[in-house]
PDB file as gemmi writes it, atoms N, CA and C in Angstrom:
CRYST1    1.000    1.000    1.000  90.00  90.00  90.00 P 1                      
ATOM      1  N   UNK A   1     -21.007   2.268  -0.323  1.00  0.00           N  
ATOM      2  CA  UNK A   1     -19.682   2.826  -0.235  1.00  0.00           C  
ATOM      3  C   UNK A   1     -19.130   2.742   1.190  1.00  0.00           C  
ATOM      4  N   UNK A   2     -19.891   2.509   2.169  1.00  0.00           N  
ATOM      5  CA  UNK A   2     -19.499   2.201   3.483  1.00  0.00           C  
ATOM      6  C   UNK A   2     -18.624   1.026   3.765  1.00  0.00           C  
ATOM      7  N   UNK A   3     -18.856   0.131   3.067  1.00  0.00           N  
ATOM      8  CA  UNK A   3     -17.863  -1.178   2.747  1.00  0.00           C  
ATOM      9  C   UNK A   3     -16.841  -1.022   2.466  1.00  0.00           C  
ATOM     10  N   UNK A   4     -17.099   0.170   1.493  1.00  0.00           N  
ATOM     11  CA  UNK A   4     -15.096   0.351   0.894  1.00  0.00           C  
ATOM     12  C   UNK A   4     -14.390   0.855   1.917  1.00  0.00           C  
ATOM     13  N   UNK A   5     -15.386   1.801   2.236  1.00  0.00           N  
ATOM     14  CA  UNK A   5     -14.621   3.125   2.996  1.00  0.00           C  
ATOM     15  C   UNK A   5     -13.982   2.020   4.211  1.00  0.00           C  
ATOM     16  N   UNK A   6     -14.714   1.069   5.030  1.00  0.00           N  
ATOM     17  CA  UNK A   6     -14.264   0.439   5.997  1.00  0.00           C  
ATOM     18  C   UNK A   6     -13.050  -0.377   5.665  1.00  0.00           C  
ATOM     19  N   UNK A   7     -13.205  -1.225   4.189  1.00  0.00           N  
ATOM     20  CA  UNK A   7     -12.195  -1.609   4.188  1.00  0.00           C  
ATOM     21  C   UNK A   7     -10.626  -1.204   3.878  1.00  0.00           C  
ATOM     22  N   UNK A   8     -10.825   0.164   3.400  1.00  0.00           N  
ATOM     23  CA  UNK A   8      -9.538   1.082   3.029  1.00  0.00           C  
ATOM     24  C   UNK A   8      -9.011   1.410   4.642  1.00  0.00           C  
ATOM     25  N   UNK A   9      -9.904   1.186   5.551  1.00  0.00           N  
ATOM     26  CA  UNK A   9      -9.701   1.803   7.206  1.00  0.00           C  
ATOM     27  C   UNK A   9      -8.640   0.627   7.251  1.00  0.00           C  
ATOM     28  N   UNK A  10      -9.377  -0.633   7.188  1.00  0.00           N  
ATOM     29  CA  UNK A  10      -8.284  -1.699   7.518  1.00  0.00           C  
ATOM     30  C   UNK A  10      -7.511  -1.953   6.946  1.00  0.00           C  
ATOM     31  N   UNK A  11      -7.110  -1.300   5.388  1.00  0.00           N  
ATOM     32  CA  UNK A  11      -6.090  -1.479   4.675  1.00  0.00           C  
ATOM     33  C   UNK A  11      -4.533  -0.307   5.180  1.00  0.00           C  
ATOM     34  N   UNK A  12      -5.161   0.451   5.834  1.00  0.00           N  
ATOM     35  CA  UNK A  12      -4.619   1.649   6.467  1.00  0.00           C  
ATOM     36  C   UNK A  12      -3.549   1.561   7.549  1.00  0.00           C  
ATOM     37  N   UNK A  13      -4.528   0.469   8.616  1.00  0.00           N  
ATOM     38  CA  UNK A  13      -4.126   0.005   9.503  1.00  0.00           C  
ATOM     39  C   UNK A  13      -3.314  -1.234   9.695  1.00  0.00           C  
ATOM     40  N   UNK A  14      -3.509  -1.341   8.432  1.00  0.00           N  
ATOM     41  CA  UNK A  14      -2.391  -2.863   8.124  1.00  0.00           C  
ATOM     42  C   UNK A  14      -1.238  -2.908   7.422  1.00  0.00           C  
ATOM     43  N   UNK A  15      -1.311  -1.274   6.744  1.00  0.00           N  
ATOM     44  CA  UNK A  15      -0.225  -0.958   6.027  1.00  0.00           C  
ATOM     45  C   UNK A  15       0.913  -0.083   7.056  1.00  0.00           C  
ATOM     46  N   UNK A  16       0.508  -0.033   8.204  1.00  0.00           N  
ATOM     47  CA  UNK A  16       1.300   0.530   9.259  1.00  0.00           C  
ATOM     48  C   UNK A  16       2.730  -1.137   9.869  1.00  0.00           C  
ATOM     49  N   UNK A  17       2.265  -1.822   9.488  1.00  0.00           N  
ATOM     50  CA  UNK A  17       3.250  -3.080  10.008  1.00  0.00           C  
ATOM     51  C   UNK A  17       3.305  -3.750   8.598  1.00  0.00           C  
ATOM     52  N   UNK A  18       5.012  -4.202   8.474  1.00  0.00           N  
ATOM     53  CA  UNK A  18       5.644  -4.523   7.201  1.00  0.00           C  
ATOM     54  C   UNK A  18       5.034  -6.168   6.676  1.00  0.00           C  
ATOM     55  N   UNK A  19       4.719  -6.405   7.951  1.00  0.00           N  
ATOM     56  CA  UNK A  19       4.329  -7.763   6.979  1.00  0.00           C  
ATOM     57  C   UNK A  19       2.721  -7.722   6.854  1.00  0.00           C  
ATOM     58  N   UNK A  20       2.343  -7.054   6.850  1.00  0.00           N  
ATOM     59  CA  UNK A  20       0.692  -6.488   6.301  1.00  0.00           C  
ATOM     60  C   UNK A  20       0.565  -6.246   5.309  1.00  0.00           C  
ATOM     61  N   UNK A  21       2.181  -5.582   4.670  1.00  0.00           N  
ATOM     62  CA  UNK A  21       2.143  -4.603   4.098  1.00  0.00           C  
ATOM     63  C   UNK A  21       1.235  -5.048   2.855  1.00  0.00           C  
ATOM     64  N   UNK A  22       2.077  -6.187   2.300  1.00  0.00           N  
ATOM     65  CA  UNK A  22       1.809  -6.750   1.211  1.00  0.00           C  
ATOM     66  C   UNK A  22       0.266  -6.808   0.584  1.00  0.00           C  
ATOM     67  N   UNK A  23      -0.331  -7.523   1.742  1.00  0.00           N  
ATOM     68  CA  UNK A  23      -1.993  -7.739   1.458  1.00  0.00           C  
ATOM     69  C   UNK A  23      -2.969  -6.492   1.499  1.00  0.00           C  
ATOM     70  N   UNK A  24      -2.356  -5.698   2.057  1.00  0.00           N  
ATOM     71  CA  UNK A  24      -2.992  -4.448   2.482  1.00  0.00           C  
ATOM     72  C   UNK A  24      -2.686  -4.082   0.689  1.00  0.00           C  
ATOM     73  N   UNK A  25      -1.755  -3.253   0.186  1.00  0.00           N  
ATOM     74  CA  UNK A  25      -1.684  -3.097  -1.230  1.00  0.00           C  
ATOM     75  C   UNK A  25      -1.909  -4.244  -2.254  1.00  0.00           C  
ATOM     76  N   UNK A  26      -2.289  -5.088  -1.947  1.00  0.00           N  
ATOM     77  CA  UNK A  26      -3.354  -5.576  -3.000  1.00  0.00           C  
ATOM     78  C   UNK A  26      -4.572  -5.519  -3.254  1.00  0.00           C  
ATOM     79  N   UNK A  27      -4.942  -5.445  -1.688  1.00  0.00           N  
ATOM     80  CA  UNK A  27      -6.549  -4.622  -1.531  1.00  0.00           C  
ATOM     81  C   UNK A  27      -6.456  -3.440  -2.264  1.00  0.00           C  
ATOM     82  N   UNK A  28      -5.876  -2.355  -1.615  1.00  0.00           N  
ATOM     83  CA  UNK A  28      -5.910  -1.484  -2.031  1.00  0.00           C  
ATOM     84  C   UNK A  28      -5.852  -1.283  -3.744  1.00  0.00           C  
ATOM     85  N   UNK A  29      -5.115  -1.961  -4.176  1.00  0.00           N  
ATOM     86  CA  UNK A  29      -5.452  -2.303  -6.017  1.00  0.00           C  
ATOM     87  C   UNK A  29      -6.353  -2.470  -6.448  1.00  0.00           C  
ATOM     88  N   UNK A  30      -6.976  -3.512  -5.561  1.00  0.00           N  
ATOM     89  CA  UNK A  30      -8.191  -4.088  -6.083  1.00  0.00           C  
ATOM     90  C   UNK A  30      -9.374  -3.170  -5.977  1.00  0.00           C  
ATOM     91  N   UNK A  31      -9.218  -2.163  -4.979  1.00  0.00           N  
ATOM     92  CA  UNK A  31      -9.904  -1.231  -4.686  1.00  0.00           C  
ATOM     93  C   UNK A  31     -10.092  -0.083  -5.842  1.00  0.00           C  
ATOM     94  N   UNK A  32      -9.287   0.269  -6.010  1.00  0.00           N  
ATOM     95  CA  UNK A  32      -9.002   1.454  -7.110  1.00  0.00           C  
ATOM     96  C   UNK A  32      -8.877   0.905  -8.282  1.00  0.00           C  
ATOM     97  N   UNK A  33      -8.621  -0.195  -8.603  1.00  0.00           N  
ATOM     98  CA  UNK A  33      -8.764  -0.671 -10.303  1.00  0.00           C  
ATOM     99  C   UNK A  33     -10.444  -0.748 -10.519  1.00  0.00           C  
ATOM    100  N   UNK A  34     -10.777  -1.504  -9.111  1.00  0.00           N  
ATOM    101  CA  UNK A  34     -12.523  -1.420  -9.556  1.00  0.00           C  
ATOM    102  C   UNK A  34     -13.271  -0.138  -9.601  1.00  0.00           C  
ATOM    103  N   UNK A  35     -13.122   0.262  -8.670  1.00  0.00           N  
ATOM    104  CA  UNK A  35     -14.521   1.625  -8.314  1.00  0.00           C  
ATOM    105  C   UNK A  35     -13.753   2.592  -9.178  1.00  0.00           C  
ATOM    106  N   UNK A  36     -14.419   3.360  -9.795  1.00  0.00           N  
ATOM    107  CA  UNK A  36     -13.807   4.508 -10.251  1.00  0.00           C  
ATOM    108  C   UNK A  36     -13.588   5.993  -9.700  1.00  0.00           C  
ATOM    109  N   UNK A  37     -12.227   6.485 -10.010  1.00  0.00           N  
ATOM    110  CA  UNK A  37     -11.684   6.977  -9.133  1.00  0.00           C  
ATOM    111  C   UNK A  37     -12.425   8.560  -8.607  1.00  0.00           C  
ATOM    112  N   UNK A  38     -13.579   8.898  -9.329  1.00  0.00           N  
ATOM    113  CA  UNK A  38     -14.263   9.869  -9.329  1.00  0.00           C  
ATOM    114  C   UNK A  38     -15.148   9.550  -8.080  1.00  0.00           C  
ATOM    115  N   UNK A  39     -15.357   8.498  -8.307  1.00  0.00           N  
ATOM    116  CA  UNK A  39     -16.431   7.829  -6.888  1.00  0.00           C  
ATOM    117  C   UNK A  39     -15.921   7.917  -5.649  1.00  0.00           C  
ATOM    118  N   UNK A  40     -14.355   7.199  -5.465  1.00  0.00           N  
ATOM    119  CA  UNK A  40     -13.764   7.292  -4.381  1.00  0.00           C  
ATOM    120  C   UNK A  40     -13.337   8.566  -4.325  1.00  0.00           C  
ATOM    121  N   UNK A  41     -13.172   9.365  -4.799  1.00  0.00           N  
ATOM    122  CA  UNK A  41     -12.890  10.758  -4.551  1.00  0.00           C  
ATOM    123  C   UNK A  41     -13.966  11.945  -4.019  1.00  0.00           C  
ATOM    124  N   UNK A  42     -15.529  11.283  -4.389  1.00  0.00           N  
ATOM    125  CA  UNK A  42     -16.430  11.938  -3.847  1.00  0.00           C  
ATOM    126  C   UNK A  42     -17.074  11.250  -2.629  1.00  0.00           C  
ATOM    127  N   UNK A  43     -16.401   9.861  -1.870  1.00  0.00           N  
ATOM    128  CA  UNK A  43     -16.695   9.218  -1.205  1.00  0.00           C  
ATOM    129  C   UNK A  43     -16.425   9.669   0.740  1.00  0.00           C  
ATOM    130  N   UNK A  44     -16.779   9.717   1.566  1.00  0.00           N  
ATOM    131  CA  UNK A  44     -16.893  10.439   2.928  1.00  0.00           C  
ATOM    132  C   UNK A  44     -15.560  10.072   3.585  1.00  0.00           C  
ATOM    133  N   UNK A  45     -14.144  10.662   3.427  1.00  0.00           N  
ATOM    134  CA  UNK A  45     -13.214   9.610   4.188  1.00  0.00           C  
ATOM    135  C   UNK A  45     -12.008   9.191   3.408  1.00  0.00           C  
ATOM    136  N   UNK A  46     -12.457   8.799   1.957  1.00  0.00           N  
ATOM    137  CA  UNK A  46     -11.653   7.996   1.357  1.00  0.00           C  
ATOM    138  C   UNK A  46     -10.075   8.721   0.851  1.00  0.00           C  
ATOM    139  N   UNK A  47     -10.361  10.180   0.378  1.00  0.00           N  
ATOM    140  CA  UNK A  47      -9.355  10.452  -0.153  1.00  0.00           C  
ATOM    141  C   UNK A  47      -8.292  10.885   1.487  1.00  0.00           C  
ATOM    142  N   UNK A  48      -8.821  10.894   2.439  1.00  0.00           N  
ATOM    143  CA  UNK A  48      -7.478  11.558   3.899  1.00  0.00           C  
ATOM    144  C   UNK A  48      -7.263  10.014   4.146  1.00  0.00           C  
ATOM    145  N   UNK A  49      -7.994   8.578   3.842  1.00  0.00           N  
ATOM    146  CA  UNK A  49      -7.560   7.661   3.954  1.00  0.00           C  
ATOM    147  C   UNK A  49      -6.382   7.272   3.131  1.00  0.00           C  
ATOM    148  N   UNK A  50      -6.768   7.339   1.926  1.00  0.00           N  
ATOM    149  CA  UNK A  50      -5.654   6.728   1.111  1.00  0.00           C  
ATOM    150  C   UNK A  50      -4.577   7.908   1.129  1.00  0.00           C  
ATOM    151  N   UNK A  51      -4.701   9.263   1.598  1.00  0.00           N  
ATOM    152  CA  UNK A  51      -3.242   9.838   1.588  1.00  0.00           C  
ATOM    153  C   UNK A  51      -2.335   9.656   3.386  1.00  0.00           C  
ATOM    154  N   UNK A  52      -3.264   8.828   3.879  1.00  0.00           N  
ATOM    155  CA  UNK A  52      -2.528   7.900   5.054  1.00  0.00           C  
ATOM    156  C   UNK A  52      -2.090   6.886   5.048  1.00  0.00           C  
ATOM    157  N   UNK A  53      -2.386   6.128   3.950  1.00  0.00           N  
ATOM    158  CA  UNK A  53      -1.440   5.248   3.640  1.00  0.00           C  
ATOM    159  C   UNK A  53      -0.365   5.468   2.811  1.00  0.00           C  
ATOM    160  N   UNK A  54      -0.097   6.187   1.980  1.00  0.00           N  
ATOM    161  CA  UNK A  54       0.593   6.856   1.041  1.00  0.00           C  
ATOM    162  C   UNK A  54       2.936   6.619   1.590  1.00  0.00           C  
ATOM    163  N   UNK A  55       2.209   7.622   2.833  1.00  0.00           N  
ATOM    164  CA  UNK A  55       4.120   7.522   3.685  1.00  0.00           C  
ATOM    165  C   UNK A  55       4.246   6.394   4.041  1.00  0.00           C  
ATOM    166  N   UNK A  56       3.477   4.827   4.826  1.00  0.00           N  
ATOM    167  CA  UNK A  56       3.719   3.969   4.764  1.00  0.00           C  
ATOM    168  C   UNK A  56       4.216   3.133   4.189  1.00  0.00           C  
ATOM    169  N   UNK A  57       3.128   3.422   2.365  1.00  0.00           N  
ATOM    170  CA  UNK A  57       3.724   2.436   1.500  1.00  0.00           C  
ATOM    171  C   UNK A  57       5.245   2.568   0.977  1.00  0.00           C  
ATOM    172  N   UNK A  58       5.420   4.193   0.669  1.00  0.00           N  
ATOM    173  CA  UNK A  58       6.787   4.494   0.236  1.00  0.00           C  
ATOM    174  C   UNK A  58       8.045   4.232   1.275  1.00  0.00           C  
ATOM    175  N   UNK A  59       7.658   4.107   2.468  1.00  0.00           N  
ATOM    176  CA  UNK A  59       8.724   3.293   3.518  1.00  0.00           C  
ATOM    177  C   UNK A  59       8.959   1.739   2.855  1.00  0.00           C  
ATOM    178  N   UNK A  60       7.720   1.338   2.842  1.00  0.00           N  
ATOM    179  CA  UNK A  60       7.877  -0.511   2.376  1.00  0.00           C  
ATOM    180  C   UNK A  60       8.683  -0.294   1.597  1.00  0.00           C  
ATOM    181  N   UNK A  61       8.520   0.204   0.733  1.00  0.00           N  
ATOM    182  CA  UNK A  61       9.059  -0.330  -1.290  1.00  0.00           C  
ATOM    183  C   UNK A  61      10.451   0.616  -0.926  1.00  0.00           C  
ATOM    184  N   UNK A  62      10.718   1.519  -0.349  1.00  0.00           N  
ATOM    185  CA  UNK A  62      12.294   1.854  -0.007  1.00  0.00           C  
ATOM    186  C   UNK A  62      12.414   1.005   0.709  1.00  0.00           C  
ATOM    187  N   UNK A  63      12.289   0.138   1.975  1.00  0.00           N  
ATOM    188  CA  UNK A  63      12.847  -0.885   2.432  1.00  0.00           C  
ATOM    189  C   UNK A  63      12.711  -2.265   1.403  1.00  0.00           C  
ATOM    190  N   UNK A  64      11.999  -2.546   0.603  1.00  0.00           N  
ATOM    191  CA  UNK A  64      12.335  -3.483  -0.396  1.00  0.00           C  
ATOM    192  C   UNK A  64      13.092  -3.420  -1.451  1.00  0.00           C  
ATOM    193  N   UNK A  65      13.219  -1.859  -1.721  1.00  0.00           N  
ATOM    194  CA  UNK A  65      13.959  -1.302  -2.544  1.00  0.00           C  
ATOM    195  C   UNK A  65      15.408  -1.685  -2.225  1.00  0.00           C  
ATOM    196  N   UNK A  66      15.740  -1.304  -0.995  1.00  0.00           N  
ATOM    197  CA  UNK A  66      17.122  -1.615  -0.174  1.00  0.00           C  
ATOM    198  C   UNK A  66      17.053  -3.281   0.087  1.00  0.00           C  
ATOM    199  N   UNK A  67      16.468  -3.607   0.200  1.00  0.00           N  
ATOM    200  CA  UNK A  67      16.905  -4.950   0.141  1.00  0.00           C  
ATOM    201  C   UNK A  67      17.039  -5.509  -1.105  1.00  0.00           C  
ATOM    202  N   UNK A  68      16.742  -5.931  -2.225  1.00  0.00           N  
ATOM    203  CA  UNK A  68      17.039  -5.797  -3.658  1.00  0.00           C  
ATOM    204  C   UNK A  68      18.707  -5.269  -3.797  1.00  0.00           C  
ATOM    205  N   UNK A  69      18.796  -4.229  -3.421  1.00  0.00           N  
ATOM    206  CA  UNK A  69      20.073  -3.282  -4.298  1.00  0.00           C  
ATOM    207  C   UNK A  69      21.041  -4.791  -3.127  1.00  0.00           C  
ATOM    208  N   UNK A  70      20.984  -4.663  -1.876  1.00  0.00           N  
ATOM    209  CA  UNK A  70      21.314  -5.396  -1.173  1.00  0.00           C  
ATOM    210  C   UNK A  70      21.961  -6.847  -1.548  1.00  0.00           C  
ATOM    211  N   UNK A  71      20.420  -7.629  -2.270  1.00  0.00           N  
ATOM    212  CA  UNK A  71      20.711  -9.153  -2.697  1.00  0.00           C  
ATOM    213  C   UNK A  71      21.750  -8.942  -3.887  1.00  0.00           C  
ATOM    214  N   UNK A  72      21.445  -7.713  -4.580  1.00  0.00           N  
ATOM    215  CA  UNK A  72      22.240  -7.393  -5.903  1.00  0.00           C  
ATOM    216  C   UNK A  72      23.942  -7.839  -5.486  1.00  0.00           C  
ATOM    217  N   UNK A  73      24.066  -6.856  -4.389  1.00  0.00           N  
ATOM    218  CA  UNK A  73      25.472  -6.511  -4.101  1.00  0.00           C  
ATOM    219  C   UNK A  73      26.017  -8.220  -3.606  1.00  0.00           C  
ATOM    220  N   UNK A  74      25.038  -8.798  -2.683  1.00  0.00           N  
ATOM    221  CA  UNK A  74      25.348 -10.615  -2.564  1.00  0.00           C  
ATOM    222  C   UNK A  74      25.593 -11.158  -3.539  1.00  0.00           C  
ATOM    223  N   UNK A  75      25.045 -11.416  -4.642  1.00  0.00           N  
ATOM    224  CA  UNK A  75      25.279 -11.944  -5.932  1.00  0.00           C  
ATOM    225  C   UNK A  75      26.805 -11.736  -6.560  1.00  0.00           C  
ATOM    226  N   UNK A  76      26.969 -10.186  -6.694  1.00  0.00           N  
ATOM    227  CA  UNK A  76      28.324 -10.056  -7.547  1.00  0.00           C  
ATOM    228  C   UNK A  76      29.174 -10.870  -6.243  1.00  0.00           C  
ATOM    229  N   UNK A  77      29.365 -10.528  -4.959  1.00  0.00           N  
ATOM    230  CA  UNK A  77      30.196 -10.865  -4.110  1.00  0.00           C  
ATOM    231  C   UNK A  77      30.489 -12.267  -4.235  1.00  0.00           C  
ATOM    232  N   UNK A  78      29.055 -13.326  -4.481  1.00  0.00           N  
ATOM    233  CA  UNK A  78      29.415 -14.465  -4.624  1.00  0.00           C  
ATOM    234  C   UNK A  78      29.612 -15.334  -6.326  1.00  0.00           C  
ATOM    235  N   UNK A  79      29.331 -14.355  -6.883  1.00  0.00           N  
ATOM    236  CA  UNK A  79      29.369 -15.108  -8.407  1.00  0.00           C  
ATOM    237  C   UNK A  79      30.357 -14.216  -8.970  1.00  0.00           C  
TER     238      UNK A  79                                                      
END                                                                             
């Protein structure tokens, strides 16, 4: 479990800069679809990790969010 735990560190730290963002939450998927979530929850670290990435990610996906509504508003303007 030391493996995970390290790599959720670097998923943490990569989810702090937007163009990380991406790869960082796929790890992180891949992370939590595999191990089960009882494990990572009794694991040394893991759960103050993943609620540090948590405000990061919801910045991304509101800034992708806004860009979307964004391309939306380009579209009608040009079609």
């Amino acid at each position: 479990m030391d493996r995970t735990t390290q790599v959720i560190r670097y998923c943490r730290d990569w989810n702090t800069r937007a163009r990380n963002s991406h790869i960082a939450m796929l790890v992180i998927k891949a992370v939590v679809t595999t191990i089960p979530a009882r494990k990572l929850a009794k694991a040394d670290g893991v759960p103050e990790l993943l609620a540090g990435i948590t405000p990061y990610s919801e910045r991304h996906f509101s800034r992708l969010d806004n860009l979307i509504t964004g391309s939306y508003l380009l579209d009608y303007t040009l079609f």
